[in-house]
N, C-alpha and C positions, 0 to 999 in steps of 0.2 A: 518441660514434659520429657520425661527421658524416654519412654515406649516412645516409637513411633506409629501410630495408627495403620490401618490400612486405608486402601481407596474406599472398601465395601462397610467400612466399618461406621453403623448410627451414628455421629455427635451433634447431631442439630434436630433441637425437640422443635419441632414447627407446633405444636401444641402440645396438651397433655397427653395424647394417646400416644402418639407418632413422632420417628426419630427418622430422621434421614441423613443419609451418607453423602460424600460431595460424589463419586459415583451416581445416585440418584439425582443431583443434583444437574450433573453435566447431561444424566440425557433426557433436559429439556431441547438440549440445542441437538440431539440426534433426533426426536420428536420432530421438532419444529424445521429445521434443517440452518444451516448458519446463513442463507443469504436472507433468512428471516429473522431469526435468532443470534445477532453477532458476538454479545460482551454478558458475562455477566461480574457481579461487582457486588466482593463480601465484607462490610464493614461493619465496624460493632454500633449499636444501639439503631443498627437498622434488619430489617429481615434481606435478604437477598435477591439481589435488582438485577432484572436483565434489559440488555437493550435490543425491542423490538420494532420491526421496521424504523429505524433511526430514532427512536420513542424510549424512554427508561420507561420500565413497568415492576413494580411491587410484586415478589410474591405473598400473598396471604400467609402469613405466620408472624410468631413471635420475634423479637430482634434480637440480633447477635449478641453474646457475651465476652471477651476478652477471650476466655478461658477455650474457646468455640471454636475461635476465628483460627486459633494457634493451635487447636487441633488441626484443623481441616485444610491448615498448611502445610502442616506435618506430613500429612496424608498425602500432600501433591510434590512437596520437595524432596530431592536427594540430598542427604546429609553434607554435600558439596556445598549445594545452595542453602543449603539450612543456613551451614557456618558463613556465608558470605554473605547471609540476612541478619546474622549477628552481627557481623565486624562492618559491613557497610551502611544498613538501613534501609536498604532495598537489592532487590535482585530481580534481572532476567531471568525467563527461562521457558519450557516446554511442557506439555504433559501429551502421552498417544494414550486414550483409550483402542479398544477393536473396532470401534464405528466410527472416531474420528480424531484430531488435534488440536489443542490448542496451546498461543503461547498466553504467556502469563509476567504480568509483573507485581509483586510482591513488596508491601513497603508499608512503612511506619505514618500515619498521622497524629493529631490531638487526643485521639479517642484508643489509639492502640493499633493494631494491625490489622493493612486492609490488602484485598489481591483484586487484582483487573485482570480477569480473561477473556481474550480473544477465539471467537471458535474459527478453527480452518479444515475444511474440505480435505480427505485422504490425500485426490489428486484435485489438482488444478482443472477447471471446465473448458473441454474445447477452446480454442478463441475464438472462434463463428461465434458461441454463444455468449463471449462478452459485452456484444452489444456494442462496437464499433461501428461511428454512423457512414462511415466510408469503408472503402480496401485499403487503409495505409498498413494494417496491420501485414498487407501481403510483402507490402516493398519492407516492411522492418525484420520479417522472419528473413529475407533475401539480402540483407546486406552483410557486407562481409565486413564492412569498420565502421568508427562514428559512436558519439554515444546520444543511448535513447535515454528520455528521462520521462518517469510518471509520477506526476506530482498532483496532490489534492490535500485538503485538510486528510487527519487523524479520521480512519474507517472509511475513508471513499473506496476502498479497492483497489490500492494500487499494486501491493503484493500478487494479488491474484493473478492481474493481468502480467504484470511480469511473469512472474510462474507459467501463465497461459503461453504466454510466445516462446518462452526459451524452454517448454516441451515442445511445441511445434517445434523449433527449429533441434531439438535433441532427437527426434521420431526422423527426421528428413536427411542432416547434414550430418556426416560423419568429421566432426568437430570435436576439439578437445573447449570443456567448458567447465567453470571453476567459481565461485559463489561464493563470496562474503556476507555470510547473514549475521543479527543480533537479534532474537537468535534464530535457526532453522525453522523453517515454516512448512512449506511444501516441501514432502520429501521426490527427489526427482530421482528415477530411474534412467542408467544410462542404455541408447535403444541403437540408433546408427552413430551418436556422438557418445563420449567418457566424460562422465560428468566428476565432480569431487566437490560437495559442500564441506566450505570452512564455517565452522559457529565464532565468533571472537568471545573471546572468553573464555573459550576451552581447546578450541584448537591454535588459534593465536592469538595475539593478547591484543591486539587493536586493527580498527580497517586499514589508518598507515602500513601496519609491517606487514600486512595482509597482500597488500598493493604493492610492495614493493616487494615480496615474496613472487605473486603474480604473475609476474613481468619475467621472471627466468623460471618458470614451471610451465613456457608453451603453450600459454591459453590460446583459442581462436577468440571464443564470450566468455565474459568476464561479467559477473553480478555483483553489484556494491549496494549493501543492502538499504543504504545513507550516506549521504554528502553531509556529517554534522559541522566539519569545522572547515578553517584554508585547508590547513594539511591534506585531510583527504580528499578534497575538492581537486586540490593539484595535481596528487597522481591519477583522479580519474581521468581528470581531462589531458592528462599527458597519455595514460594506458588508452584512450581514445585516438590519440593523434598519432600514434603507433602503428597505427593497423590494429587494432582490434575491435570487436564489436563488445559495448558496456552498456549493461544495465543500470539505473541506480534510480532512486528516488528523492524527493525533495516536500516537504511540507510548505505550499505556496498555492495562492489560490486560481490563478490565471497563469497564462504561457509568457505574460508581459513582467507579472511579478515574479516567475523564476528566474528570466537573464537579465531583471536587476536584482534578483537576489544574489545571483552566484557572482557577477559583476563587483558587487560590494562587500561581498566577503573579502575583499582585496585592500589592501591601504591605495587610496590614491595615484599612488607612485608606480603603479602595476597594474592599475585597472584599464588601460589602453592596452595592452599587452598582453591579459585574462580576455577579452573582449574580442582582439582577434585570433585566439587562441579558439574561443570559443566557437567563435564566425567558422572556423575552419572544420574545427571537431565535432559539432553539432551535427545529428543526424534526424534527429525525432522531440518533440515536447508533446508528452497526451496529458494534458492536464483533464481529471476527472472526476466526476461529484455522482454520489446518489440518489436521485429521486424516488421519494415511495409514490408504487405507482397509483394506477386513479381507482383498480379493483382494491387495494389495501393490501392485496396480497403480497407483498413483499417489495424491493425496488429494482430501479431500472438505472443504469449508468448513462448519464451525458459529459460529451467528452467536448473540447477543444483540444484545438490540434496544429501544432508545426509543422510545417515540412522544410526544412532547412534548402530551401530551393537560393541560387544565386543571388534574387532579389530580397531576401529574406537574411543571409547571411552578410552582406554588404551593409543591412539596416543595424547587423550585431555588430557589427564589425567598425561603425562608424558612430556605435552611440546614441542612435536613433529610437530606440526603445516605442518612444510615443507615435512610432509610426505603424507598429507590427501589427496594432488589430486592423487596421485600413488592408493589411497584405493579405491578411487570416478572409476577409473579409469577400474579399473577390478571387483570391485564388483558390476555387472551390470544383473546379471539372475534377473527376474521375478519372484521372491519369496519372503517373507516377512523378510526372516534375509540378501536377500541385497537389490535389488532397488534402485540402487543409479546411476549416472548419474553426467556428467560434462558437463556445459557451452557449450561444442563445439561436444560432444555428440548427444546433443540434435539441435545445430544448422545446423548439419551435415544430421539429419534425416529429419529437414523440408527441408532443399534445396532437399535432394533425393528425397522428396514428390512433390515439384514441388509449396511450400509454400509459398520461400524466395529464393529470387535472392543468386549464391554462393558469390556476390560481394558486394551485403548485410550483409551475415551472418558475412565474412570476418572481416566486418568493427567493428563489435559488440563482436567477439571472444575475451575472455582476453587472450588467449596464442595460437596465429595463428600458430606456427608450431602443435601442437595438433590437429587445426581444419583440417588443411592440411593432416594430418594422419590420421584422424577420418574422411572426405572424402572418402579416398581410402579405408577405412575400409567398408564404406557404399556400395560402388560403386563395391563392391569384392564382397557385399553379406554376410558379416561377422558378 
């Protein structure tokens, strides 16, 4: 297609009378709002799917054509990304309407060309209204080194909440702070701290040089928008053991399965080494999942939670792994040497809230006889 479309421009006849634009199309998700409306998802020989409250849903129309799909990519990419959807077969990327953002991945299957968008908020939401079941989120805007890490499957929120703190801590702390994203999400304003997002890909060409860039441009926080390989795993955990305070995220479903994830990203030969490395650098693990809540109206986040307190880093440090939810478990007061919190802990207090269905929270538990106990713990008063 050699014109390139516009955003406003018809190309998708959703029946015979009517044509819509992918502009018309995005604001389903400014209608509905993105903590309702998160993805939606354009493939040929289907009409276009969005995913609502955690749910994929049909919209009523005709299905995609080849001819369609590569319009209304047209319409979203810059001739940058065009050419890098030629030469690679997929590509990251962004789009800002005036009511909101989303990023976008772009790429080839069996059937021709398909795009996944993600909708994201202008700004980031307060962190009060994250829905953290404790104050840890107090001690993590106040530390000054260590890294935090928010991990959960693909759409729990983890971006958010990052985005959430490290404006708090932008609005508070006159900090220099510095962001490796694939690609930019939230866009942050610098307020009492100077902020500088790097996109990789366009401002430099991997989180490696990124990080190692980093390190001599004076950051105080540092965001690493993924841990995908060693490489960059190393210089997080080195820019953490530094003195500085790092963001990053990890796709893992438990605080147990991230410091063996990151652990075995190692050859053997290093993994005693990574381990107290990590013991040492560790600040924070929020590991966290969405629940739709029990009105349907959209969802609610439960979190598990690390606090890398002495006893806790000694259990990384020595390889103990199978010991951390027993710590998660009892080390739960409201004070800043614990704050911690498990998975079903915290799933246990939205059902007692009147949040989340208990046949919900159930389903989303990773260790149901826990959640079953952690129930009756609620239900006592305890």
């Amino acid at each position: 297609m050699s014109d390139k479309p516009e955003i406003d421009t018809p190309l998708y006849a959703i029946n015979r009378e009517r044509k819509l634009s992918m502009k018309d199309l995005l604001e389903y998700f400014a209608k509905h709002g993105s903590m309702r409306v998160s993805d939606m998802h354009l493939k040929v020989n289907c009409p276009p799917i969005y995913r609502v409250d955690g749910d994929l849903q049909r919209l009523k129309g005709a299905p995609l054509d080849r001819a369609t799909i590569e319009a209304l990519a047209r319409s979203l990419l810059g001739e940058g990304d065009w050419k890098r959807l030629q030469e690679r077969g997929s590509v990251d990327s962004s789009y800002i309407t005036d009511k909101m953002q989303f990023r976008l991945n772009t790429f080839h299957d069996n059937d021709g060309l398909v795009i996944a968008m993600r909708a994201l908020e202008d700004n980031p939401p307060a962190v009060e209204e994250i829905g953290f079941p404790n104050n840890a989120w107090q001690d993590i805007v106040l530390r000054q080194h260590g890294l935090v890490l928010l991990t959960g499957i693909t759409g729990a929120g983890k971006s958010t909440t990052i985005a959430a703190l490290i404006n708090r801590i932008a609005a508070t702390r006159p900090c220099r702070i510095i962001t490796l994203e694939d690609p930019i999400e939230y866009r942050l304003t610098s307020k009492a701290a100077m902020i500088s997002q790097r996109e990789v890909g366009r401002d430099v060409p991997s989180f490696e040089r990124g990080l190692r860039d980093c390190l001599r441009e004076d950051p105080d926080v540092i965001f690493v928008g993924e841990m995908r390989d060693r490489e960059s795993t190393s210089w997080t955990l080195t820019a953490a053991e530094t003195g500085h305070l790092v963001f990053s995220t990890l796709h893992t479903r438990d605080v147990r399965g991230t410091v063996t994830r990151l652990i075995d990203m190692f050859p053997p030969s290093q993994q005693d080494e990574i381990a107290s490395q990590l013991s040492l650098g560790l600040s924070h693990i929020v590991c966290q999942k969405l629940i739709p809540r029990a009105d349907g109206q959209g969802r609610v986040v439960a979190m598990e939670i690390l606090n890398n307190s002495y006893g806790m880093s000694n259990l990384i440090r020595l390889g103990k792994v199978e010991q951390i939810y027993s710590l998660l478990q009892s080390r739960t007061k409201d004070i800043p040497e614990e704050r911690m919190t498990t998975l079903e802990r915290s799933l246990a207090s939205l059902v007692h809230s009147g949040k989340v269905t208990h046949l919900e929270a159930e389903k989303w538990a990773n260790h149901p006889n826990s959640f079953i106990d952690e129930m009756q713990r609620v239900q006592q008063g305890r």
